[in-house]
C-alpha positions as CSV (number, residue, x, y, z in Angstrom):
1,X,0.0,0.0,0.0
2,X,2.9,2.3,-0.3
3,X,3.3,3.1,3.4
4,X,6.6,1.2,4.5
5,X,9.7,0.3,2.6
6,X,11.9,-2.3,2.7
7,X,15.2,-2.3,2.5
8,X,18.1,-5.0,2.2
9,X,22.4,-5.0,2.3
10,X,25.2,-6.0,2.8
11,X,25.1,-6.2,6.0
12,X,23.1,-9.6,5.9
13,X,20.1,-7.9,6.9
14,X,16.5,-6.2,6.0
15,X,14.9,-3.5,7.7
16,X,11.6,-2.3,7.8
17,X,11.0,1.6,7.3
18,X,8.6,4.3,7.8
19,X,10.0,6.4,4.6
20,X,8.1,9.3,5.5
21,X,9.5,9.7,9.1
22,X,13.0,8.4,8.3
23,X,12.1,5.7,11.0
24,X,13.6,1.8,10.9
25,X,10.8,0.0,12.7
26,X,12.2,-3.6,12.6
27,X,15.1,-5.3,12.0
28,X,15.2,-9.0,10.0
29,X,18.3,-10.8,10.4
30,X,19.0,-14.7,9.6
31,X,20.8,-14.5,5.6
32,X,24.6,-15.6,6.1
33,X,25.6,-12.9,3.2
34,X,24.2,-9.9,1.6
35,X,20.4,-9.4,1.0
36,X,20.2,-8.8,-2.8
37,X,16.2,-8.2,-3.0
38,X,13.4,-8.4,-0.8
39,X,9.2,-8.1,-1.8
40,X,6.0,-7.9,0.7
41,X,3.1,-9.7,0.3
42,X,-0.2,-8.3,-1.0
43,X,-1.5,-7.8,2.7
44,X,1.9,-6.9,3.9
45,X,2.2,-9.9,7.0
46,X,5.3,-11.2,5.2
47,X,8.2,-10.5,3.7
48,X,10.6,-12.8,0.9
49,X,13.9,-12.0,0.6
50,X,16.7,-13.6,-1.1
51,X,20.7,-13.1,-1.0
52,X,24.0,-14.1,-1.8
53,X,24.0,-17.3,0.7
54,X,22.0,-18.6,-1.8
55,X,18.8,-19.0,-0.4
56,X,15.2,-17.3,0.0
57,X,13.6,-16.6,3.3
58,X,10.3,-16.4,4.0
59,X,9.6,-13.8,6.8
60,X,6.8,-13.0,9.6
61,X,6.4,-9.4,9.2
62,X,5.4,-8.8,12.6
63,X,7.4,-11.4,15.1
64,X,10.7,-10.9,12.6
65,X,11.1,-14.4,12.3
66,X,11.9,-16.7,9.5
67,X,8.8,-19.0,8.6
68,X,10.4,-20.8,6.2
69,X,14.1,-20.9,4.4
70,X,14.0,-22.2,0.8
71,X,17.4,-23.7,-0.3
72,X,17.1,-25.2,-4.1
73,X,19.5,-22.3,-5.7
74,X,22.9,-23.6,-6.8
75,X,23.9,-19.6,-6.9
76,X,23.5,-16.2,-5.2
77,X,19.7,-15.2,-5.2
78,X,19.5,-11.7,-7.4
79,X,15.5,-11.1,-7.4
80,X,12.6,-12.4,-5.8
81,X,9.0,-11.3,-6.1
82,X,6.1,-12.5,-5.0
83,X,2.6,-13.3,-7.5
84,X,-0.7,-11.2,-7.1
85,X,-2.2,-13.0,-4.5
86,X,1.2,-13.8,-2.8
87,X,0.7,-17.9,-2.5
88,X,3.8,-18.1,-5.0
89,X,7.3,-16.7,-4.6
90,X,9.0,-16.6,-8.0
91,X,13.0,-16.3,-7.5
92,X,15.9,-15.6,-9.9
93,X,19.5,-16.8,-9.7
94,X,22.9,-16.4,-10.9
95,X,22.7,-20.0,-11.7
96,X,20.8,-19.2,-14.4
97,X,17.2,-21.0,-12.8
98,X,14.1,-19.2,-12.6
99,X,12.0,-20.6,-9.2
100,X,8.2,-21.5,-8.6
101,X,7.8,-21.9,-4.4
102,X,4.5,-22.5,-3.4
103,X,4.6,-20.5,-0.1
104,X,0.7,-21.4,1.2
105,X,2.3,-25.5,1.4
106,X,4.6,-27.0,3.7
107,X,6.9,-27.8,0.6
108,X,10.7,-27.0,0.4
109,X,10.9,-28.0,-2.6
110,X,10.4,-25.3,-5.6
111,X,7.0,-26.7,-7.6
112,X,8.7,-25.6,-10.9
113,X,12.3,-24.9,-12.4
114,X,12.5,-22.6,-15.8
115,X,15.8,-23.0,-16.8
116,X,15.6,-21.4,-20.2
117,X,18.4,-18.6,-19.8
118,X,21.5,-19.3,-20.2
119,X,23.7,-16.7,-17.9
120,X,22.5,-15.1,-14.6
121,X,19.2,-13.9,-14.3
122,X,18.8,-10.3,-13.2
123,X,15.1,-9.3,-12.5
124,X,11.7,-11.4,-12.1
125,X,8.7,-9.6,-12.3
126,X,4.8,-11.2,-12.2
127,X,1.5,-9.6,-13.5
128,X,-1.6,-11.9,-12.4
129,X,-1.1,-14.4,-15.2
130,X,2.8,-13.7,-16.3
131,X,6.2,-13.9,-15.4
132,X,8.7,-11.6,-16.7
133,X,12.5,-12.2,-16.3
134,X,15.7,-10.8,-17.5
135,X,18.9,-12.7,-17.8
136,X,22.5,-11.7,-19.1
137,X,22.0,-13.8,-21.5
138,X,20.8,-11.0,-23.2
139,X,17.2,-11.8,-23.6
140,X,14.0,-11.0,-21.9
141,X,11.6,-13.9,-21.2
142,X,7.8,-14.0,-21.2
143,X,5.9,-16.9,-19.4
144,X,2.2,-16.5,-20.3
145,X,0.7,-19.0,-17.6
146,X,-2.7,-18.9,-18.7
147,X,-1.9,-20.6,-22.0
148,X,1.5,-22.2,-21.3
149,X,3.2,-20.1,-23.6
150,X,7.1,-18.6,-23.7
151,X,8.1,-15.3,-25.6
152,X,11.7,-14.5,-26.1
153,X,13.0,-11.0,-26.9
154,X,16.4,-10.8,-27.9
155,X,18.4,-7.1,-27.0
156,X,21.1,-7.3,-28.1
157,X,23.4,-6.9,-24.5
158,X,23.0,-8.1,-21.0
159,X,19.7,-7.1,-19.4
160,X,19.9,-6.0,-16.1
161,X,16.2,-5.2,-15.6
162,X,12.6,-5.8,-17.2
163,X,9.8,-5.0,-15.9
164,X,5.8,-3.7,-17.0
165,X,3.9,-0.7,-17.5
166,X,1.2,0.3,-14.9
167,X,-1.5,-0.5,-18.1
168,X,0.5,-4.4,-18.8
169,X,0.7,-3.4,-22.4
170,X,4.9,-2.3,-22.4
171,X,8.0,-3.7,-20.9
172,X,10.7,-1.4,-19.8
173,X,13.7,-2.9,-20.4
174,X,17.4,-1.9,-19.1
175,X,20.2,-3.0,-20.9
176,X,24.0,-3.0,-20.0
177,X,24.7,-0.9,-23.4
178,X,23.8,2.0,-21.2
179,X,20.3,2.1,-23.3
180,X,16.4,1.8,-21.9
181,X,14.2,0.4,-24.3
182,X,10.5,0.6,-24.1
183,X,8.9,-2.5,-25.9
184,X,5.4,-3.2,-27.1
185,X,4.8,-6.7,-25.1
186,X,2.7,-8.5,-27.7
187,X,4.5,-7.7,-30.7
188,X,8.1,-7.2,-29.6
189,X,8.2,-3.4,-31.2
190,X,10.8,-1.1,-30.3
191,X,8.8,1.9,-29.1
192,X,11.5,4.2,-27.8
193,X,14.9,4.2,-26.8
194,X,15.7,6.6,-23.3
195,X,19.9,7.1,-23.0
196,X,22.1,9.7,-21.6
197,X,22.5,7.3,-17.6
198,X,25.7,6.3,-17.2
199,X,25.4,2.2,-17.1
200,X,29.1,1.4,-16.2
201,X,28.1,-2.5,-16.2
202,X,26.2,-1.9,-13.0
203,X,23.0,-3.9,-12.2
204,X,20.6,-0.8,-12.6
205,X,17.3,-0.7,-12.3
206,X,14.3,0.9,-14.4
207,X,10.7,1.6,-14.0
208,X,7.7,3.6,-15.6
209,X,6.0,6.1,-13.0
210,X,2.2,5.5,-11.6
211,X,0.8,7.1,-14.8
212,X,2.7,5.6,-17.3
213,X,3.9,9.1,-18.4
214,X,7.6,9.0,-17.3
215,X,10.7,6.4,-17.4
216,X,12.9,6.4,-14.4
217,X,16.4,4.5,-14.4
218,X,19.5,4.7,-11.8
219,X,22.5,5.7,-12.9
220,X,26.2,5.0,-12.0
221,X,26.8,9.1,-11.9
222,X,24.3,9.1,-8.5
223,X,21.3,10.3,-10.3
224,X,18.1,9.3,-10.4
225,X,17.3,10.0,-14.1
226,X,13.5,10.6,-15.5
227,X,12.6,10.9,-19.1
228,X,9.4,11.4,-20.6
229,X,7.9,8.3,-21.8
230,X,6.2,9.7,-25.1
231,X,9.5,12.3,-26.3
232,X,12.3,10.4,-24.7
233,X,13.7,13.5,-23.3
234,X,15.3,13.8,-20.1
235,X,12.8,15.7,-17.8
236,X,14.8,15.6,-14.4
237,X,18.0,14.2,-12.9
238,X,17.5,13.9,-8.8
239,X,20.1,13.6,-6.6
240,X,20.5,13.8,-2.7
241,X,21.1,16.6,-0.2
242,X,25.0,16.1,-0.5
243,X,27.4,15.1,-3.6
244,X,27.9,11.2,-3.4
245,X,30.6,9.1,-4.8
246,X,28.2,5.7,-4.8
247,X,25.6,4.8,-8.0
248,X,22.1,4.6,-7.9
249,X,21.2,1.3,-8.6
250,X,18.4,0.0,-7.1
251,X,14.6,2.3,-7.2
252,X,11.2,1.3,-6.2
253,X,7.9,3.6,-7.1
254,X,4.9,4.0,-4.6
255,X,2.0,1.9,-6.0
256,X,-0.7,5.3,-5.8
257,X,1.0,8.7,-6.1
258,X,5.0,9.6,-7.7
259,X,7.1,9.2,-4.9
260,X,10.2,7.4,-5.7
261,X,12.5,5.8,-3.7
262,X,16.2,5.1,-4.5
263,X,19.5,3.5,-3.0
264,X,22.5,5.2,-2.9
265,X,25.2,3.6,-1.0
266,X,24.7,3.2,2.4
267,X,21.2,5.9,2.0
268,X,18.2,5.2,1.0
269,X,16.8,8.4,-0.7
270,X,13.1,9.4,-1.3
271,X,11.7,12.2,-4.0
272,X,7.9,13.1,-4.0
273,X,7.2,14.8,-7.8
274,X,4.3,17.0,-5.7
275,X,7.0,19.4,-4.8
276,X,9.7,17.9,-6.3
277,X,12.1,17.4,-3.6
278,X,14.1,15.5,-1.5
């Protein structure tokens, strides 16, 4: 519902946040190496996070504790998400796997392994009847559940992010040629092409805004960079309270109104477009 945030390091451990206040309200602690990506469930009572030790932990949002630790990953755990109605968890590794937990069960076990990429996959995002993932591999891969169905887009370089439009019709794609490429999903049409970021082979991340009017991509110069979806132009670059040596990789967009949140180093910064600042 947009009113926490979660956050996740190097530091082996998540913390949950009141963004507006500044305040950490609780601390989650149990990976055994850094916390690559963390997602809450649809009525926010638990958390998944995933990590470098390989596994994915399924949290109680309110005790803190683990409920359950899935272990099927041969490699560090980049993304996890979890589907609409949060009874899967879908995971993404550097061993190349994509993972199906059923989180409602008992079962350890992942119910199903897509192991179409071939390099490390970057970013796994659902709608309520797809799966999205990007790999290094340098394509983008479409699961359409409701009819079985895989689409493949090839980009040419390593994709470090995918993910949809508010409306499901687009996928935003972030590639490690320092490009953003905004695709039609069905067709596979290159709709625009967003550049200026500095990519510098970093993992970064891309989105569209809650209206579908802007695209908004970290960059490796500290800036949170925002281009308008229908000219292509750059429209802002935001950046903290103080100069900063660190990238900004990592964003995440509140589900109702434009405020954007971003990691920079050790700080997590957070921009409301109603006034425009930090």
């Amino acid at each position: 519902d947009g009113a926490y945030c979660l956050t996740c390091g190097a530091d082996r451990k998540l913390k949950l946040w009141n963004p507006y206040r500044g305040v950490s309200l609780k601390v989650y602690g149990g990976h055994g190496d850094e916390v690559m990506d963390a997602s809450a469930s649809c009525d926010s009572s638990q958390i998944v996070s995933c990590g470098l030790d390989k596994s994915v932990i399924l949290w109680d949002v309110a005790t803190g504790t683990p409920i359950r630790r899935l272990r099927g990953h041969a490699g560090p755990v980049n993304t996890v998400r979890f589907n609409e109605e949060s009874s899967m968890v879908v995971s993404g590794s550097r061993d190349n796997l994509v993972m199906l937990w059923d989180v409602k069960s008992k079962a350890l076990e992942p119910v199903q392994c897509l192991n179409d990429a071939k390099d490390s996959v970057s970013s796994v995002r659902l709608s309520d009847h797809e799966i999205l993932t990007a790999s290094f591999d340098g394509k983008i891969r479409r699961y359409d559940i409701r009819v079985g169905e895989l689409y493949t887009d090839y980009m040419g370089d390593a994709v470090t992010c995918a993910s949809f439009t508010r409306d499901g019709q687009c996928v935003v794609v972030s590639c490690a040629d320092g490009v953003i490429r905004l695709m039609d999903k069905d067709s596979g049409e290159l709709l625009g092409e967003f550049t200026g970021h500095v990519a510098n082979n970093l993992c970064l991340e891309s989105s569209v805004d809650t209206q579908d009017t802007r695209i908004i991509s970290g960059s490796a110069d500290g800036k949170l960079w925002i281009w308008d979806l229908v000219s292509q132009k750059v429209v802002a670059k935001l950046s903290g309270f103080k100069p900063t040596k660190h990238p900004t990789v990592s964003l995440s967009i509140h589900p109702q109104t434009n405020c954007f949140l971003a990691t920079n180093g050790p700080n997590i910064l957070m921009w409301s477009t109603a006034s425009g600042q930090e």
